[in-house]
Backbone as numpy.savetxt, mean C-alpha at the origin, in Angstrom:
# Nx Ny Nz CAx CAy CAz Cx Cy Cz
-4.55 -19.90 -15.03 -5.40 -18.70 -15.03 -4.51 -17.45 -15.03
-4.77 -16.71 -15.68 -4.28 -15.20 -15.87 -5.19 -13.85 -15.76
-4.81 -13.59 -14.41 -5.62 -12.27 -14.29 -4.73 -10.78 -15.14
-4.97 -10.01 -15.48 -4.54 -8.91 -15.34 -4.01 -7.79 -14.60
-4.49 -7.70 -13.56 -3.68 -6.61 -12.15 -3.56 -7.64 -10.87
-2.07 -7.68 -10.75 -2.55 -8.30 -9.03 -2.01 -6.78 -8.24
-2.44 -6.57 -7.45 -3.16 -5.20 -6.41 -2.50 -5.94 -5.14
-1.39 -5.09 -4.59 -1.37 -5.01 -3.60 -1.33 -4.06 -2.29
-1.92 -4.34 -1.11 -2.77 -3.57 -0.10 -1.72 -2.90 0.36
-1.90 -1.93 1.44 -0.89 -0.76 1.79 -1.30 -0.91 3.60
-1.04 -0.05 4.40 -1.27 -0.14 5.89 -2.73 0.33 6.06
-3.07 -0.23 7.15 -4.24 -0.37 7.72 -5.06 -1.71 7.42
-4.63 -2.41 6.06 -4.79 -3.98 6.12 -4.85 -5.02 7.19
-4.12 -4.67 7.92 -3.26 -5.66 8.87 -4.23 -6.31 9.55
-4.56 -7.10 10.48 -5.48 -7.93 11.41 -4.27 -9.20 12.15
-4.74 -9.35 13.19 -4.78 -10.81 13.94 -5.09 -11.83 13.03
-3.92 -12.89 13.15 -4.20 -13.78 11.98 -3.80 -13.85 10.86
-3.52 -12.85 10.04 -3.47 -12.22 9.03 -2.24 -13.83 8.15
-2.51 -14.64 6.89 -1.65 -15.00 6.52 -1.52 -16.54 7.12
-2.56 -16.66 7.96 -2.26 -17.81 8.96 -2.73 -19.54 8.09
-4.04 -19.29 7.46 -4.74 -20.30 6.02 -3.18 -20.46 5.30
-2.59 -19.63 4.76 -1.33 -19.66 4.10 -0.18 -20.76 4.24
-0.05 -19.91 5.03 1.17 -20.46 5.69 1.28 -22.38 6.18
-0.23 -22.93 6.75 -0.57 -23.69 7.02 -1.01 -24.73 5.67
-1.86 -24.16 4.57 -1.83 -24.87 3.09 -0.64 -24.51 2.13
0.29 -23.98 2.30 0.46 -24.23 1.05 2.44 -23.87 1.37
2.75 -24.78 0.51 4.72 -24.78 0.76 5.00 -23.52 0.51
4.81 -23.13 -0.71 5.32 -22.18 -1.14 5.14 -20.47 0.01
3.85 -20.27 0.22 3.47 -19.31 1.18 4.63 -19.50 2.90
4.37 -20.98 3.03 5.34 -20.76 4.03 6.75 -20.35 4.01
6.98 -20.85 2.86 8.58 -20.95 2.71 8.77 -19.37 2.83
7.57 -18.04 1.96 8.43 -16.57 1.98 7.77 -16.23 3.52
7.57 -17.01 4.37 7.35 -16.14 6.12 8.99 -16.68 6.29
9.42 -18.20 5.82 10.50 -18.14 6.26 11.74 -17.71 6.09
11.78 -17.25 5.10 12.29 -16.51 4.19 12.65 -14.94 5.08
11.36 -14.58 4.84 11.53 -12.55 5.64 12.03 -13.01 7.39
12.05 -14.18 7.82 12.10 -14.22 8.64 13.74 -14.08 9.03
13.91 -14.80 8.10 15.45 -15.35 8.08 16.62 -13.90 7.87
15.88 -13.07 7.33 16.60 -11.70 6.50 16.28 -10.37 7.67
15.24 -10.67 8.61 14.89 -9.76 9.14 15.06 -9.54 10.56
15.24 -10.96 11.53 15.85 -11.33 12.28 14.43 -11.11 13.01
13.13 -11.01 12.80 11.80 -10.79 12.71 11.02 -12.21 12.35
10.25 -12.88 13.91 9.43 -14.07 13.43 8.07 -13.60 12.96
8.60 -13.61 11.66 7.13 -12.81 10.93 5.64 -13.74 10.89
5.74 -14.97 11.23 4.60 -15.72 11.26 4.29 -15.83 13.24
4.80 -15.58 14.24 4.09 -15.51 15.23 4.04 -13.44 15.08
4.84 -12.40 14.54 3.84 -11.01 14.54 2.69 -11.46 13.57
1.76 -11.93 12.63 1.68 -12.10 12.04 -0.05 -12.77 12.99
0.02 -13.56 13.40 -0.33 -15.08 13.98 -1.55 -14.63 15.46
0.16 -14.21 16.15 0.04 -14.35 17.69 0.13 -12.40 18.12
0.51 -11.32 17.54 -0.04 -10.28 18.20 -0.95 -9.49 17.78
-1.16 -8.94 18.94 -3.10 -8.22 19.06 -2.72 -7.13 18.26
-4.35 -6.48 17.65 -4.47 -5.89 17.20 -3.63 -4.31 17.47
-3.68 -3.98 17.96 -3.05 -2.44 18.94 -1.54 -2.72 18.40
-0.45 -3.83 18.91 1.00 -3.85 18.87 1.01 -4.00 16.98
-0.12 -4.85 16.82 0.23 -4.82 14.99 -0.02 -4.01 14.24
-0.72 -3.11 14.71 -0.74 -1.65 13.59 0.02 -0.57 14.03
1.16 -0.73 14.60 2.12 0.17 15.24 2.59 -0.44 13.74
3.12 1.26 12.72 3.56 1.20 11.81 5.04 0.25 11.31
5.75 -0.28 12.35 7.02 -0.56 12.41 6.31 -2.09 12.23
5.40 -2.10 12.68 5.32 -3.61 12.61 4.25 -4.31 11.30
3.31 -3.52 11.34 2.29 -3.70 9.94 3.02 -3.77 8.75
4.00 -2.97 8.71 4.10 -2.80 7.13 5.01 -3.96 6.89
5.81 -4.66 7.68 6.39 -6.27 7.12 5.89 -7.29 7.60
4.93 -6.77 8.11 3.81 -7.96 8.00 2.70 -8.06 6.84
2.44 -6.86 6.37 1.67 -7.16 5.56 2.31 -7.34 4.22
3.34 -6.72 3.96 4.04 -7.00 3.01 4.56 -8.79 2.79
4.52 -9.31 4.18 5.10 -11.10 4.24 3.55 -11.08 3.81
2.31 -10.36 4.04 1.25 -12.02 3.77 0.87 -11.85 2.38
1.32 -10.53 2.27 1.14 -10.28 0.42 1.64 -11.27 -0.48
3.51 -11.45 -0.07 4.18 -11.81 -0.82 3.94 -13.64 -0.51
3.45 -13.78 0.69 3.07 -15.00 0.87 1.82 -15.89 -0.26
0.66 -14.95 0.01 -0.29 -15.02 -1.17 -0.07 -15.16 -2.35
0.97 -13.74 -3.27 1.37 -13.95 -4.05 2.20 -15.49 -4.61
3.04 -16.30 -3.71 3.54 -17.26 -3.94 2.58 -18.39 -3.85
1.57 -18.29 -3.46 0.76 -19.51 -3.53 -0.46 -19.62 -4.59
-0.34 -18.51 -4.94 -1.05 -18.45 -6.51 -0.25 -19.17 -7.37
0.94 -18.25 -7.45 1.93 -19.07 -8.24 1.95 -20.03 -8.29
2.15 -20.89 -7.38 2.29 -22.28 -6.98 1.39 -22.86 -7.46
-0.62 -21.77 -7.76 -1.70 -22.59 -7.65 -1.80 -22.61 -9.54
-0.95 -22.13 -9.99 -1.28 -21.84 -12.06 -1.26 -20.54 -11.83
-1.92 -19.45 -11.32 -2.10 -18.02 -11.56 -0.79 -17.08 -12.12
-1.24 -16.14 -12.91 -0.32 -15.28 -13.18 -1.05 -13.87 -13.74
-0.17 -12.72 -14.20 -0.89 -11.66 -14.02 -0.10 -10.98 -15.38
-0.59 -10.25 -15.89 0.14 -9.03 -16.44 0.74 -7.73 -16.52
0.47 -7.72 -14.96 1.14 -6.69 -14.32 0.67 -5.95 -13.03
1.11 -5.66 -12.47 0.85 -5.28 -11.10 1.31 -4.10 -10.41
0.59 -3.21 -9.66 0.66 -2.41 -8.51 0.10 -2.37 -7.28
0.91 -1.34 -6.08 0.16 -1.55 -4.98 0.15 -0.20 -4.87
-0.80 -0.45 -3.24 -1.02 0.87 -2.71 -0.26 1.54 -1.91
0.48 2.28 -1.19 1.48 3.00 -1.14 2.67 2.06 -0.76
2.30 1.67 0.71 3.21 0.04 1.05 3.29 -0.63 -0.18
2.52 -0.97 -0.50 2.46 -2.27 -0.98 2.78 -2.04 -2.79
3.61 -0.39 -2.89 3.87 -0.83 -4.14 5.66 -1.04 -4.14
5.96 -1.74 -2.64 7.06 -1.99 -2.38 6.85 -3.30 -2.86
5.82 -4.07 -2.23 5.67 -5.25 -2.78 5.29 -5.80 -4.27
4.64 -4.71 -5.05 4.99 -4.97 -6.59 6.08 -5.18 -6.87
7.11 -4.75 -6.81 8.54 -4.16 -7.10 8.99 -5.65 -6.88
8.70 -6.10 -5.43 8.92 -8.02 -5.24 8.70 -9.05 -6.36
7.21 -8.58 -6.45 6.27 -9.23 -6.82 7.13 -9.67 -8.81
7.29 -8.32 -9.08 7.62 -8.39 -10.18 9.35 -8.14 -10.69
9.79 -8.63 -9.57 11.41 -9.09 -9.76 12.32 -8.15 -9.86
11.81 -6.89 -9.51 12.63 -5.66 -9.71 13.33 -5.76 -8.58
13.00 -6.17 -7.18 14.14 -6.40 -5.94 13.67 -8.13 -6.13
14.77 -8.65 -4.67 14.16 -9.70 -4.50 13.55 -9.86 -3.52
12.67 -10.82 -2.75 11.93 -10.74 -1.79 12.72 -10.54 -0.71
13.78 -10.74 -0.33 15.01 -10.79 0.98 14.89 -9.52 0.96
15.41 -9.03 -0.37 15.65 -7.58 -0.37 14.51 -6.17 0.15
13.36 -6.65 -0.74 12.16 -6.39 -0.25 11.98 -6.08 0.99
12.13 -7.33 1.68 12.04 -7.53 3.53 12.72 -6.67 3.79
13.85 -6.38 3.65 14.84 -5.57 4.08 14.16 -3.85 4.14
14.09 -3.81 3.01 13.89 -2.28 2.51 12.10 -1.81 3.47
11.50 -2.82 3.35 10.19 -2.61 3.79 10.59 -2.32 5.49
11.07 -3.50 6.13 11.20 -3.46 7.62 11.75 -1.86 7.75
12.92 -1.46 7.12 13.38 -0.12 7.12 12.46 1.35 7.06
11.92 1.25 6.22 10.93 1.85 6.00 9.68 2.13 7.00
9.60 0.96 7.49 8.38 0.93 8.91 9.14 1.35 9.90
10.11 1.60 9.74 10.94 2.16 11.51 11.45 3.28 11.41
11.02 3.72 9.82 11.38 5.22 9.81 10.09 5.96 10.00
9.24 5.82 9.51 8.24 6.22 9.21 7.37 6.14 10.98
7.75 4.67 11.49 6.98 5.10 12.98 8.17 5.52 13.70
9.56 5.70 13.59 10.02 7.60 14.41 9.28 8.50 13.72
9.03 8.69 12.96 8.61 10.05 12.46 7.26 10.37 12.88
6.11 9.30 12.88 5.13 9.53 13.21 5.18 9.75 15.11
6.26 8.99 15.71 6.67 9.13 17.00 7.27 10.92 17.66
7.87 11.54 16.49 8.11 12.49 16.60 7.63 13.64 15.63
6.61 14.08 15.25 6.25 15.17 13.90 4.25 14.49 14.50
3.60 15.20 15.10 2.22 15.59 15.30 1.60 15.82 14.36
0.78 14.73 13.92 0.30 15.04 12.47 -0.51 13.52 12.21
-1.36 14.13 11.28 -2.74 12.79 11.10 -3.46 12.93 10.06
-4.25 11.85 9.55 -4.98 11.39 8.34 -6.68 11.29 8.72
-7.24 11.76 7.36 -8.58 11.31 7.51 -9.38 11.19 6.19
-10.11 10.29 6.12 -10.92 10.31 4.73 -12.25 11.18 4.63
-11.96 11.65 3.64 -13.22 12.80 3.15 -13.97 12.21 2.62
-15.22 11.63 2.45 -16.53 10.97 1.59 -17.31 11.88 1.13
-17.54 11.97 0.17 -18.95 12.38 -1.00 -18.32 13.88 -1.24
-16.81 14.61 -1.90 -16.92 15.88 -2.15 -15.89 15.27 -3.38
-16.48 16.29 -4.47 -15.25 15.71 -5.40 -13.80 16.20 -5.22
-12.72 15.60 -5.76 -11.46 15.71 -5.64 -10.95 17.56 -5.23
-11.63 18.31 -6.49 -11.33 19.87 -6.60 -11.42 20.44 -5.15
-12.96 19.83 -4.76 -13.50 20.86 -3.57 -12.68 20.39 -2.13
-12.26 19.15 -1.75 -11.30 19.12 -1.52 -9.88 19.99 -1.28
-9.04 19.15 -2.49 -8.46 20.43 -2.92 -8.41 22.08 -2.04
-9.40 22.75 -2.54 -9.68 24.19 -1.94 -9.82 23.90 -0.93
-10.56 23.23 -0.13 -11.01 23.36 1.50 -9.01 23.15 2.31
-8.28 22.25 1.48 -7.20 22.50 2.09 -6.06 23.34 2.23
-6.36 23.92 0.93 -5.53 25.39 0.65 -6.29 26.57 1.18
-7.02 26.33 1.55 -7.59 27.78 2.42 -7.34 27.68 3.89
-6.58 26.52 4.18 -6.09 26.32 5.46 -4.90 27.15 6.03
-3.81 27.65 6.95 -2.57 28.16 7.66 -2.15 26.68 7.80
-0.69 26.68 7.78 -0.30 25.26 8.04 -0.41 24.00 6.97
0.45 22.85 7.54 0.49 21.97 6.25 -0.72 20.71 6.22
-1.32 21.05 5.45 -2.37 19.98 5.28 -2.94 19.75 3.69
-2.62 18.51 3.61 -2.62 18.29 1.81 -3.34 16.87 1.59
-4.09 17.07 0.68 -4.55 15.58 -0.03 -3.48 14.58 -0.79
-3.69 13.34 -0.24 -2.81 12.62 -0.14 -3.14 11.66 -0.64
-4.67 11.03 -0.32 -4.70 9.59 -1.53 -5.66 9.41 -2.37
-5.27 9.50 -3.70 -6.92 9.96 -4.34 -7.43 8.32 -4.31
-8.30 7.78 -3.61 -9.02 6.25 -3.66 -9.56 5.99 -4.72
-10.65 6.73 -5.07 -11.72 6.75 -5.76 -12.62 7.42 -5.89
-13.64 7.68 -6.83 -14.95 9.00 -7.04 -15.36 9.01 -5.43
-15.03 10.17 -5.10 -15.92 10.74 -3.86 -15.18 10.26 -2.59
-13.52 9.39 -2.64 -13.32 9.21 -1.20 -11.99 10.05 -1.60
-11.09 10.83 -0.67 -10.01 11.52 -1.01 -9.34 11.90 0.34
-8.51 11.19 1.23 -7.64 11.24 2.28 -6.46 12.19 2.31
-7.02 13.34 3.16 -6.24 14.33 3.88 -5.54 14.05 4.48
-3.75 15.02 4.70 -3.16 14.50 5.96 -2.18 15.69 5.92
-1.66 15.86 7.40 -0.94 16.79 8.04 -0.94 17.77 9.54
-0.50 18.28 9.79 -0.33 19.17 10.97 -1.30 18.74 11.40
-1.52 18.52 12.84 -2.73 18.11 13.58 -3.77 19.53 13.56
-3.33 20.57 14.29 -4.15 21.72 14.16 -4.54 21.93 12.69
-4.11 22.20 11.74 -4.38 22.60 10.18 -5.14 21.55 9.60
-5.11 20.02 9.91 -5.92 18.62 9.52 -7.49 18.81 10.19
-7.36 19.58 10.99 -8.56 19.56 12.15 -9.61 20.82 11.12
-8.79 21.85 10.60 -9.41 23.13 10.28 -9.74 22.90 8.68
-8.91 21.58 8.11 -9.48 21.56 7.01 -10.69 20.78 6.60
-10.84 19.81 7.81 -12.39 18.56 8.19 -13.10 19.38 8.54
-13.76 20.77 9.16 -14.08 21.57 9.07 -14.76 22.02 7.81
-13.71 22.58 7.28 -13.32 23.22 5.91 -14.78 22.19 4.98
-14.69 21.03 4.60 -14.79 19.92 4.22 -16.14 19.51 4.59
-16.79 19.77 5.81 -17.89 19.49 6.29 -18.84 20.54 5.89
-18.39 22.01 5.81 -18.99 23.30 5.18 -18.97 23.27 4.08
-18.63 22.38 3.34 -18.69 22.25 2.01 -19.65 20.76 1.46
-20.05 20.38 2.05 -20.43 19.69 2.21 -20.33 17.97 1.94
-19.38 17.34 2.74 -18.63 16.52 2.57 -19.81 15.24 3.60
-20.43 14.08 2.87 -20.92 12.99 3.62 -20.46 12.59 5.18
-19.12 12.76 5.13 -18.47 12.22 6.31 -17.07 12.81 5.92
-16.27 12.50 7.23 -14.80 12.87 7.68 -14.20 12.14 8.29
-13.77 10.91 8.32 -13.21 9.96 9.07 -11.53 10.02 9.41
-11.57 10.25 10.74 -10.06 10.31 10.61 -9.61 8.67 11.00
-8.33 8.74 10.38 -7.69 7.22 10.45 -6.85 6.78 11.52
-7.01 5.57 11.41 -5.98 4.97 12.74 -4.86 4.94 11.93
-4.14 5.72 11.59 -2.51 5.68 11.48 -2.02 7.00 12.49
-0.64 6.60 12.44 0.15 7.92 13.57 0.76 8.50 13.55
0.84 8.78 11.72 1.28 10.32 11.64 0.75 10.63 10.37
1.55 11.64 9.27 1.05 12.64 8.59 1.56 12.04 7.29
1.41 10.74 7.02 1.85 9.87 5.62 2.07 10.69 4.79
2.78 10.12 3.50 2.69 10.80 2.17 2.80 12.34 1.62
3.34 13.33 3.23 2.98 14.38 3.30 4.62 14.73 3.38
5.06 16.23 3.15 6.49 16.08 3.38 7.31 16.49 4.56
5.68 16.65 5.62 6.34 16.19 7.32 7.20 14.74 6.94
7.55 14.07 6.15 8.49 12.61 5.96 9.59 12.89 5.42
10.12 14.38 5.47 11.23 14.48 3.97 12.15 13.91 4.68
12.56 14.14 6.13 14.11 13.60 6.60 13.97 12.34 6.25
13.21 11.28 6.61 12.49 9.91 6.77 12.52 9.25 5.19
12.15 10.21 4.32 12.63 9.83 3.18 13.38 9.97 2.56
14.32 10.89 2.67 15.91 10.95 2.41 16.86 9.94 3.20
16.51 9.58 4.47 17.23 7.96 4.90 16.69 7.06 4.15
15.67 6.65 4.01 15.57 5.75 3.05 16.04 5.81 1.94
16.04 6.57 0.76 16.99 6.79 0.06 18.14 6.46 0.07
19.12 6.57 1.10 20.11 6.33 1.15 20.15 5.20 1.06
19.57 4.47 2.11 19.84 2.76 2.64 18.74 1.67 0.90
17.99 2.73 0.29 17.86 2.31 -0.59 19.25 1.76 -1.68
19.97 3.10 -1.92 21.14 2.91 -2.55 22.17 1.94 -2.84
21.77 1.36 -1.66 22.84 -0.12 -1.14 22.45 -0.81 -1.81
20.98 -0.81 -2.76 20.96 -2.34 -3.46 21.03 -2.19 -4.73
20.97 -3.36 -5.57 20.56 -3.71 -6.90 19.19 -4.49 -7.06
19.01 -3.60 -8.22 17.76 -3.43 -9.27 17.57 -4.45 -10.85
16.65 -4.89 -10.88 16.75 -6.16 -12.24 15.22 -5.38 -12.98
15.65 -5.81 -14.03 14.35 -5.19 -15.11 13.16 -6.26 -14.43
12.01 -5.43 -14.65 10.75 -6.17 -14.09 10.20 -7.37 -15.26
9.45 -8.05 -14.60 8.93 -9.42 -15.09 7.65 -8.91 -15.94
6.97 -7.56 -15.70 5.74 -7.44 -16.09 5.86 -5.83 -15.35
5.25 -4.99 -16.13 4.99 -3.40 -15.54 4.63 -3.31 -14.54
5.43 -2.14 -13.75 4.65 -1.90 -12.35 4.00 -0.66 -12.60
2.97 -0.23 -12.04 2.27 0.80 -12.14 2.61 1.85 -11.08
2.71 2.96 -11.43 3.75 3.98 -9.64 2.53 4.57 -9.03
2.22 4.75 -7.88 1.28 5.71 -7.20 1.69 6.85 -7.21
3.42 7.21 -8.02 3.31 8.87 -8.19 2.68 9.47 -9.47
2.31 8.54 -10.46 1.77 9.25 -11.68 0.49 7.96 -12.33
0.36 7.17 -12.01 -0.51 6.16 -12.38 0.27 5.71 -13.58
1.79 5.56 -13.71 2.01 5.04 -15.00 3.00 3.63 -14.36
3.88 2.92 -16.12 4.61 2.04 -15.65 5.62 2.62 -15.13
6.38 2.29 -13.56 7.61 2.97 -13.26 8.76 2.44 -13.99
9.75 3.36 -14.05 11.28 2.79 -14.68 12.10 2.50 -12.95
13.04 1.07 -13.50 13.70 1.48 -12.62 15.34 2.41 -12.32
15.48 2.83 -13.40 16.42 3.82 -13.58 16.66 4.64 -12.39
15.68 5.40 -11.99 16.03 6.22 -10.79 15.22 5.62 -9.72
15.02 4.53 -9.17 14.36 3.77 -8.16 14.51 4.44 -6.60
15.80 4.11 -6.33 15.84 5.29 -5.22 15.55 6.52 -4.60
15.48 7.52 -6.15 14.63 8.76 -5.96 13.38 8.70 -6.42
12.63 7.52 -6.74 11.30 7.71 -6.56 11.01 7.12 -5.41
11.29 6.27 -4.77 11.06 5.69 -3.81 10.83 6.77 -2.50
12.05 7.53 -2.92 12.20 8.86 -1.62 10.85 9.73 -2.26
10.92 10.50 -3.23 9.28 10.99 -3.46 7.96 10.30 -3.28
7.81 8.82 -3.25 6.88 8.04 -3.20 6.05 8.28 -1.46
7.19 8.15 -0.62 6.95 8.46 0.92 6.24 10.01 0.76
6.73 11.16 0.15 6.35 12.15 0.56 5.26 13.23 -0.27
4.45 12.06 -1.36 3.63 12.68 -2.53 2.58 12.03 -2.42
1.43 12.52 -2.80 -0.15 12.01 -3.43 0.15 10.30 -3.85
-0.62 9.09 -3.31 -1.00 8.21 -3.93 -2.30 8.61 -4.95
-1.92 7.98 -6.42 -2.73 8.69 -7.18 -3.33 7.71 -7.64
-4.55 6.89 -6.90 -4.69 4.91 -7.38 -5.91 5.50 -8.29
-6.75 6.66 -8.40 -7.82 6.20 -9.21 -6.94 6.83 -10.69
-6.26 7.45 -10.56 -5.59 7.74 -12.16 -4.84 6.38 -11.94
-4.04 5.77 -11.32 -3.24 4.56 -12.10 -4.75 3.66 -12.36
-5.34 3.33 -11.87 -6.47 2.18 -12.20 -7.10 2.50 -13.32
-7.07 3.21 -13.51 -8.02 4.03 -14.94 -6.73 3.80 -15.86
-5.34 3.91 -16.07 -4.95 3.71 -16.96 -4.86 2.66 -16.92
-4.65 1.55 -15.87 -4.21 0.18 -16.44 -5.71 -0.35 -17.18
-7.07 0.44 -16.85 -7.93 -0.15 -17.37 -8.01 0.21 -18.72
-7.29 1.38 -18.89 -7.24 1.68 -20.65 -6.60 1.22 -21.68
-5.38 0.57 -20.78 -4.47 -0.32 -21.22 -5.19 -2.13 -21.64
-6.14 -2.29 -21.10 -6.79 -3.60 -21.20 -6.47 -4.36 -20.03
-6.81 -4.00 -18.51 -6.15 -4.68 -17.63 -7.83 -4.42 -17.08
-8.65 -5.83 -17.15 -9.53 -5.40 -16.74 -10.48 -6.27 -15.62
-9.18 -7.28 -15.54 -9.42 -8.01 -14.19 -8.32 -8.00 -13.28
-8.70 -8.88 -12.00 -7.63 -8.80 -11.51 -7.62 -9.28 -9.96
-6.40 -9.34 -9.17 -7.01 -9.95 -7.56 -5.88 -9.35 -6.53
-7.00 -8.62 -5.35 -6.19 -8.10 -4.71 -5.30 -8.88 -3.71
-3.88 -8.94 -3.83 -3.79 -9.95 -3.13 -2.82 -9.73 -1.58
-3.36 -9.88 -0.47 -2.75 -9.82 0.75 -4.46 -9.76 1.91
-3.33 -9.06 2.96 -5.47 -8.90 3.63 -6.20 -7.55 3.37
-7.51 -8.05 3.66 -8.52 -7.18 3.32 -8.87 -7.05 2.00
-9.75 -6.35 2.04 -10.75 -6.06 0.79 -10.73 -5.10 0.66
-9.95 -3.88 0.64 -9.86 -2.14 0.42 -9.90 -1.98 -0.99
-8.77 -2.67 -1.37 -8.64 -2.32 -3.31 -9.73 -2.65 -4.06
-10.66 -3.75 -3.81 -11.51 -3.94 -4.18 -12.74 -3.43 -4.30
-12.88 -2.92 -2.86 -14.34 -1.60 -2.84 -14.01 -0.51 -3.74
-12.60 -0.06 -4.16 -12.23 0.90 -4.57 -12.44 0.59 -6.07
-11.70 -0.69 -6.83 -12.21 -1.09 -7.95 -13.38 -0.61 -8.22
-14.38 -0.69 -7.69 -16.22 -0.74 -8.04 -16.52 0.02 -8.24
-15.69 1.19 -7.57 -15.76 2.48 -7.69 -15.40 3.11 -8.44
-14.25 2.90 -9.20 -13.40 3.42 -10.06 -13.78 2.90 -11.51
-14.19 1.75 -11.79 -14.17 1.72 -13.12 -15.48 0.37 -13.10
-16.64 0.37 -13.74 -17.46 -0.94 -13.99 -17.01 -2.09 -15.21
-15.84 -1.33 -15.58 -14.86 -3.35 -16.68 -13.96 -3.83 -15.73
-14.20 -2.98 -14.90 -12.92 -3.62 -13.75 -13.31 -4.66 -12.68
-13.07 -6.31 -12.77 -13.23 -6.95 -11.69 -12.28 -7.72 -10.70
-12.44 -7.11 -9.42 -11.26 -7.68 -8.68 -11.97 -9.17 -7.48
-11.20 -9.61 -7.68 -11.23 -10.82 -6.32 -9.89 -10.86 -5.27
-10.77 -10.09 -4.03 -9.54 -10.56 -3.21 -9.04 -11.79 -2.72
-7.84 -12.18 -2.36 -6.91 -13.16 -2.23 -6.29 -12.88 -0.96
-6.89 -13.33 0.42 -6.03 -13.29 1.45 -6.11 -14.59 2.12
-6.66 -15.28 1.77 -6.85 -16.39 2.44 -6.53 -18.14 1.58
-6.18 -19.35 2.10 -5.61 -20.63 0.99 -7.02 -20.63 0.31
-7.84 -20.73 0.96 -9.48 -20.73 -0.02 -9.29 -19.90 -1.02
-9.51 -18.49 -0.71 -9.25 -17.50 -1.87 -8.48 -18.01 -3.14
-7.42 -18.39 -2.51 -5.91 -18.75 -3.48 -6.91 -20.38 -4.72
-7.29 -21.23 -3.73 -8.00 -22.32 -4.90 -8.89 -21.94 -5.51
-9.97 -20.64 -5.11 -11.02 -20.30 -6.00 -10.40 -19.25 -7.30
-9.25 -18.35 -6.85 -8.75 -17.67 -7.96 -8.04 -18.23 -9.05
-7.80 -19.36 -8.58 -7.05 -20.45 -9.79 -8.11 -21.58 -10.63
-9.18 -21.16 -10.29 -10.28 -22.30 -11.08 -10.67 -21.59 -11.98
C-alpha cells in the first residue's frame, strides 16, 4: 500500500502509554525505542510507558518521546508493505520527516531532537511567555488584533480555515486574546505548553541548536520533505540554518497541505499519537484523506 503524505505530529501529542501496542507487536517498532534508547542514554519505552501525564509534557521530555513513537510507527508500517511519497511534520515532528526520509539518521535524529527539547524547556524555564488558539476569525483579522498590540506577540501556527495559534510575552498574549475576542473570535484557548514557541523569544535557543546542528551529516532525501517555513520541498543545502529559523518562525501547515494537495498528494496517514493532523486535514482540503496511525491495530488496518 502507498499512501501519499505520512504527517508527522509535533508537541502536545504526547499521552501515557503512548507507543506501547508498538513496541509490544511488532520487531521493527521495538527495535527504534531501542535504538533512541541506546543514543540517548534515555529509556525511551518506560518515559514513554510508565510516566504520568504532567512529567511527560515537560517539553524536554515529549518531544523524544514523541518523536520515538513516530519513528516507531513509521517502522512498523514499513515492516507492514506501506510506503509514502513524501512526507512532513508539524513543527517537532518535521524533525522526524527529515528521519523518516533519510536526510539524518534515526540515532542522529534522537540526538538532535533530545537537544532541542532541553533547549527549548530552558528557554521556556527562563523567557515568560505562552500560546493560545484562536477559533472562528480568519487568518488577516488575527493578524491585526496582534499588531495592534505593545510587546511581542505573533501568530505562529496557521492549522487550518478558522484555527490560528498566537504566541508570546505573557502580558502582550493576554491583550491580544482580548484583541481577538472583540473581534469576534468563537473561542481563545490558551495551550498547555511553557513558553512562547516559534516566536523569536527562541533566538539564543536557536542559534545553539544550530551550532550542535553543524556537527552532523546530511544525505539527499528518499522522497520530498515539505518545510513548515514555506509549505514547500526543503533542500538540504542549508539544513542547519533552516532548522535555526524553523524554531523561531510561523508553522505554515495549511499552505504546505494545500500544496502537497496540488501536487497530487491526496491521501495519507498521520503517523505517531493523536489525531491533530487529521482534524486539520478535513479542514483544509475535502481530496484530502488522512488515517491516523498510532497504534499496532492502526498499523494492520493502514496496510490492507
Amino acid at each position: 500500500m502507498t499512501y501519499g503524505f505520512a504527517f508527522f505530529p509535533g508537541q502536545g501529542a504526547q499521552g501515557p502509554g503512548m507507543g506501547q501496542s508498538l513496541f509490544e507487536g511488532s520487531d521493527a517498532a521495538r527495535a527504534v525505542f531501542g535504538r533512541v534508547s541506546d543514543v540517548t542514554g534515555v529509556d525511551v519505552a518506560k518515559l514513554c510507558f510508565e510516566t504520568d501525564a504532567a512529567t511527560l509534557s515537560r517539553t524536554e521530555h515529549s518531544q523524544l518521546a514523541i518523536f520515538t513513537h513516530s519513528m516507531a510507527a513509521y517502522a512498523a508500517l514499513q515492516e507492514a508493505g506501506v510506503s509514502f511519497r513524501a512526507c512532513a511534520g508539524f513543527s517537532l515532528g518535521e524533525y522526524t520527516a527529515l528521519a523518516a526520509a533519510g536526510i539524518v539518521s534515526l540515532e542522529d535524529g534522537a540526538k538532535i531532537v533530545r537537544k532541542r527539547g532541553q533547549l527549548m524547556q530552558h528557554a521556556a524555564d527562563t523567557i515568560e511567555g505562552g500560546m493560545a488558539a484562536i477559533l472562528g476569525l480568519e487568518d488577516e483579522v488575527v493578524e491585526r488584533a496582534c499588531a495592534a498590540v505593545d510587546g511581542l506577540v505573533l501568530p505562529v501556527n496557521y492549522n487550518c480555515p478558522g484555527q490560528l495559534v498566537i504566541a508570546g510575552e505573557r502580558a502582550a498574549l493576554e491583550r491580544a486574546i482580548e484583541n481577538c475576542k472583540a473581534a469576534g473570535a468563537r473561542r481563545a484557548v490558551p495551550l498547555a505548553v511553557s513558553g512562547a514557541f516559534h516566536t523569536p523569544l527562541l533566538k539564543d535557543a536557536a542559534a545553539e541548536l544550530r551550532a550542535f546542528i553543524e556537527r552532523f551529516s546530511f544525505s539527499a532525501p528518499t522522497m520530498p520533505v515539505y518545510s513548515n517555513l514555506d509549505g514547500q520541498p526543503l533542500s538540504i543545502e542549508h539544513l542547519p540554518a533552516h532548522l535555526e529559523q524553523h524554531m523561531i518562525s510561523p508553522v505554515r501547515w495549511k499552505t504546505l497541505v494545500e500544496n502537497g494537495v496540488a501536487a497530487g498528494l491526496t491521501t495519507g496517514c498521520e503517523i505517531g499519537p493523536g489525531k491533530t493532523l487529521t482534524g486539520f486535514a478535513r479542514k483544509i482540503s475535502k481530496e484530502l484523506a488522512v488515517t491516523a496511525v498510532e497504534t499496532m491495530e492502526n498499523v494492520l488496518s493502514a496496510a490492507q
